[in-house]
C-alpha positions in Angstrom: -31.9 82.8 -39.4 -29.8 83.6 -42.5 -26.7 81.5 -40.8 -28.9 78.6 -40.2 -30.3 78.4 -43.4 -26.8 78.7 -44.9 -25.4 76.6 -42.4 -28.5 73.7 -43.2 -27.1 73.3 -47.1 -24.0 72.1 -45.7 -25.9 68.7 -44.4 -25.6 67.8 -48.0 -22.3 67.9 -49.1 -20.1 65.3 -48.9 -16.8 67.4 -49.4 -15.1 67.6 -45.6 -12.5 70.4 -46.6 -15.2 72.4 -48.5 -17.7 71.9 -45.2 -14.5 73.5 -43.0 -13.8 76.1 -44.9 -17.3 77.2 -45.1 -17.9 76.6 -41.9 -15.0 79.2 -41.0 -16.3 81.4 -43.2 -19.8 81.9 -42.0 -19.1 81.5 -38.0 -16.3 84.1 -38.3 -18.9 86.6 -40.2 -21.8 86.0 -38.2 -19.2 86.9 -35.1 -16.9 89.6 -36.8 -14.1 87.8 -35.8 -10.3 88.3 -37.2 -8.8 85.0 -37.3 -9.9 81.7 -36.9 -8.9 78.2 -36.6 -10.9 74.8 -36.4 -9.6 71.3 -36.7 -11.3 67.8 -36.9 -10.7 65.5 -33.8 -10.7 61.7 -34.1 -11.2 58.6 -32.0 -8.1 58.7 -30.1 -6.2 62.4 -31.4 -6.6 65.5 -34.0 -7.3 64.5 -37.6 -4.0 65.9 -38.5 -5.4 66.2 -42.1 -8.3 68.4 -41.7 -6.6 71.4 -39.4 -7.2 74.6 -40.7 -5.1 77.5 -39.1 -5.2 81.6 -39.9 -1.7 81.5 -39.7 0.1 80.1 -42.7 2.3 77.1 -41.2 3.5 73.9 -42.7 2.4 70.8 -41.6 5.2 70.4 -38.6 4.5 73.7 -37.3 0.9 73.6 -37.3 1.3 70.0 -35.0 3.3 72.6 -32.4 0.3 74.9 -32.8 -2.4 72.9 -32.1 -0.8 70.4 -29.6 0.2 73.4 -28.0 -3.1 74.8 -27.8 -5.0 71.0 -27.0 -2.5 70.9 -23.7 -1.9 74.1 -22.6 -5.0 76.5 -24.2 -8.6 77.3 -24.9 -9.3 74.5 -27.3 -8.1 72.3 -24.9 -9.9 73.6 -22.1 -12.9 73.2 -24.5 -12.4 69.4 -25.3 -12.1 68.5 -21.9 -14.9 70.1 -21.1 -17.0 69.6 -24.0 -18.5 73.0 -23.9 -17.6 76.7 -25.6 -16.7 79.5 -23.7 -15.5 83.1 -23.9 -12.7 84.6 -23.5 -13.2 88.5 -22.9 -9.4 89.4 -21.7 -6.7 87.1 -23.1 -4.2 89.0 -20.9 -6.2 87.9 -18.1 -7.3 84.7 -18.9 -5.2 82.1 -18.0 -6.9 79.9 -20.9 -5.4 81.4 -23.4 -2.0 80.7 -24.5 0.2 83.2 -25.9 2.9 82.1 -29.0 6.1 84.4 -28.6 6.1 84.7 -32.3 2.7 86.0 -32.3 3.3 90.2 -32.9 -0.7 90.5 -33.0 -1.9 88.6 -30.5 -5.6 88.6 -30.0 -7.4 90.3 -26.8 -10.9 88.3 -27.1 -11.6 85.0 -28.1 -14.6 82.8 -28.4 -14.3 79.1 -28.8 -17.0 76.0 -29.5 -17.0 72.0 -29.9 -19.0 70.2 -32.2 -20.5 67.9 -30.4 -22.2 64.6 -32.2 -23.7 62.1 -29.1 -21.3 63.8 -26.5 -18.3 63.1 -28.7 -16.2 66.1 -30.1 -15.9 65.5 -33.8 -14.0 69.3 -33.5 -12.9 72.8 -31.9 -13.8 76.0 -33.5 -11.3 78.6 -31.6 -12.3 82.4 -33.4 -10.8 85.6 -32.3 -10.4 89.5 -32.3 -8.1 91.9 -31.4 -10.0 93.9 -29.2 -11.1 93.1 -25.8 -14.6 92.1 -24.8 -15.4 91.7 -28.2 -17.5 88.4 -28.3 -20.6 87.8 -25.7 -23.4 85.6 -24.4 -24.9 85.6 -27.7 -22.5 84.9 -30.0 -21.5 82.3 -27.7 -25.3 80.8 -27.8 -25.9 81.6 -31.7 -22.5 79.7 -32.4 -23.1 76.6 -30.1 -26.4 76.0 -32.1 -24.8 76.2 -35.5 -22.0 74.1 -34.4 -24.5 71.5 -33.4 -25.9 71.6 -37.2 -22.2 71.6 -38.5 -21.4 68.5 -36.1 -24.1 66.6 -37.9 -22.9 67.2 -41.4 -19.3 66.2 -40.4 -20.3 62.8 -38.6 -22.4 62.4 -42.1 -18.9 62.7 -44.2 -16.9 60.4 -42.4 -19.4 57.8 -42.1 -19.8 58.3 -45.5 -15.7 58.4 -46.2 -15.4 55.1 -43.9 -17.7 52.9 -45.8 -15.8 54.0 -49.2 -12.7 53.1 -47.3 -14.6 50.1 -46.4 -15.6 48.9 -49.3 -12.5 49.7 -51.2 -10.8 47.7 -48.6 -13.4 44.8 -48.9 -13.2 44.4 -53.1 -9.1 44.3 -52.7 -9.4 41.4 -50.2 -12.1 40.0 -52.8 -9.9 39.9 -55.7 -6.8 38.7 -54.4 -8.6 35.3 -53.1 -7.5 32.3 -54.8 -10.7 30.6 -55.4 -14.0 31.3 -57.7 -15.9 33.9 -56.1 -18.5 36.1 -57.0 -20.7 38.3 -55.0 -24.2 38.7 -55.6 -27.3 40.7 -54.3 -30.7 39.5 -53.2 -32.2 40.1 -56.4 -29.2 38.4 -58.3 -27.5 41.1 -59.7 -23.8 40.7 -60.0 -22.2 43.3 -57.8 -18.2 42.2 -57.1 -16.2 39.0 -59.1 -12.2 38.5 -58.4 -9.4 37.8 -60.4 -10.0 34.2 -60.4 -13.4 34.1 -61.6 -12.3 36.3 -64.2 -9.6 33.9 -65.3 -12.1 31.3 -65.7 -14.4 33.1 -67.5 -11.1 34.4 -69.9 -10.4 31.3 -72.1 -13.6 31.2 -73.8 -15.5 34.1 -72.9 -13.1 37.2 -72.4 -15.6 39.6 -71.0 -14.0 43.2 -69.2 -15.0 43.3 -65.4 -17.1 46.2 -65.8 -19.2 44.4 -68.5 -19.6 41.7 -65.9 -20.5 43.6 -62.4 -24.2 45.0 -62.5 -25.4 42.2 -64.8 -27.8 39.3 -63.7 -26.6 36.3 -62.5 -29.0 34.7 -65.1 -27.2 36.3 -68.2 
């Protein structure tokens, strides 16, 4: 209950690497696991932006790692399959994939998807280095929480896309040739391009900020 409470302020935040981390953080300790990694999948591949690894690996090496793992591994196995799973023996699982620069390799592992509307928005892969170490239950408690976590993740990129969006949508504005000025329903001023503010510059030189969130009227 404790997780899940913690877990539950995360809906709110609007910071995506802050969300991860934390996220990391609190599965791993609710688990006991060693190590951890998660990363953000996209549309079409990994959000090669928002991959967070135990191992300390630049960028190139971390897109061996987890392109590794996505053809050949457990997160892989989990994407496909859109469900988590345990693995008690890595020696005897052929899931797992072993790194031959790995001197510490793991024995258990546990890994989950975040699943928003049968997408995965991302794989959670923790681990230990003892055998059997993760069960039913973990694997139950962490599929719930992950459901909570998948919904605060889908609510900062929404959020990120229409700031993209927008951002995208006020360049375009500005750069048009003609007199243009966009205006709410109750007639409040909220964009005006470079060529309205031309007009308005020979005899009324107001800044552009002075000018969006005003009336029309005034």
């Amino acid at each position: 209950l404790k997780l899940l409470n913690e877990v539950s302020q995360l809906l709110t935040s609007l910071d995506l690497d802050a969300v991860m981390q934390q996220v990391i953080d609190l599965m791993s300790g609710a688990v006991e696991a060693t190590s951890a990694s998660l990363f953000l999948h996209g549309e079409d591949e990994v959000d090669w932006d928002h991959v967070f690894l135990s191992r300390h690996l630049d960028r190139a090496e971390s897109i061996v790692v987890v392109k590794t793992v996505m053809d050949e591994g457990l997160a892989g196995w989990v994407m496909r399959n859109k469900r988590g799973t345990i693995v008690y023996d890595t020696e005897t699982d052929d899931r797992w994939h072993f790194f031959s620069d790995d001197t510490n390799p793991p024995r258990s592992a546990l890994c989950v998807p975040f699943l928003y509307e049968e997408r995965v928005l991302a794989v959670l892969t923790l681990s230990h280095p003892a055998p059997n170490h993760f069960d039913t239950n973990h694997l139950e408690l962490l599929t719930i929480v992950a459901n909570q976590v998948a919904v605060a993740i889908r609510t900062v990129q929404l959020f990120n896309q229409t700031q993209a969006q927008q951002r995208q949508l006020e360049v375009i504005l500005r750069a048009l040739p003609e007199v243009l000025l966009v205006v709410s329903h109750d007639g409040v001023i909220l964009q005006i391009n470079d060529e309205t503010m031309r007009a308005f510059g020979g005899d009324l030189p107001l800044a552009r900020e002075e000018i969006v969130g005003q009336p029309l009227e005034s």
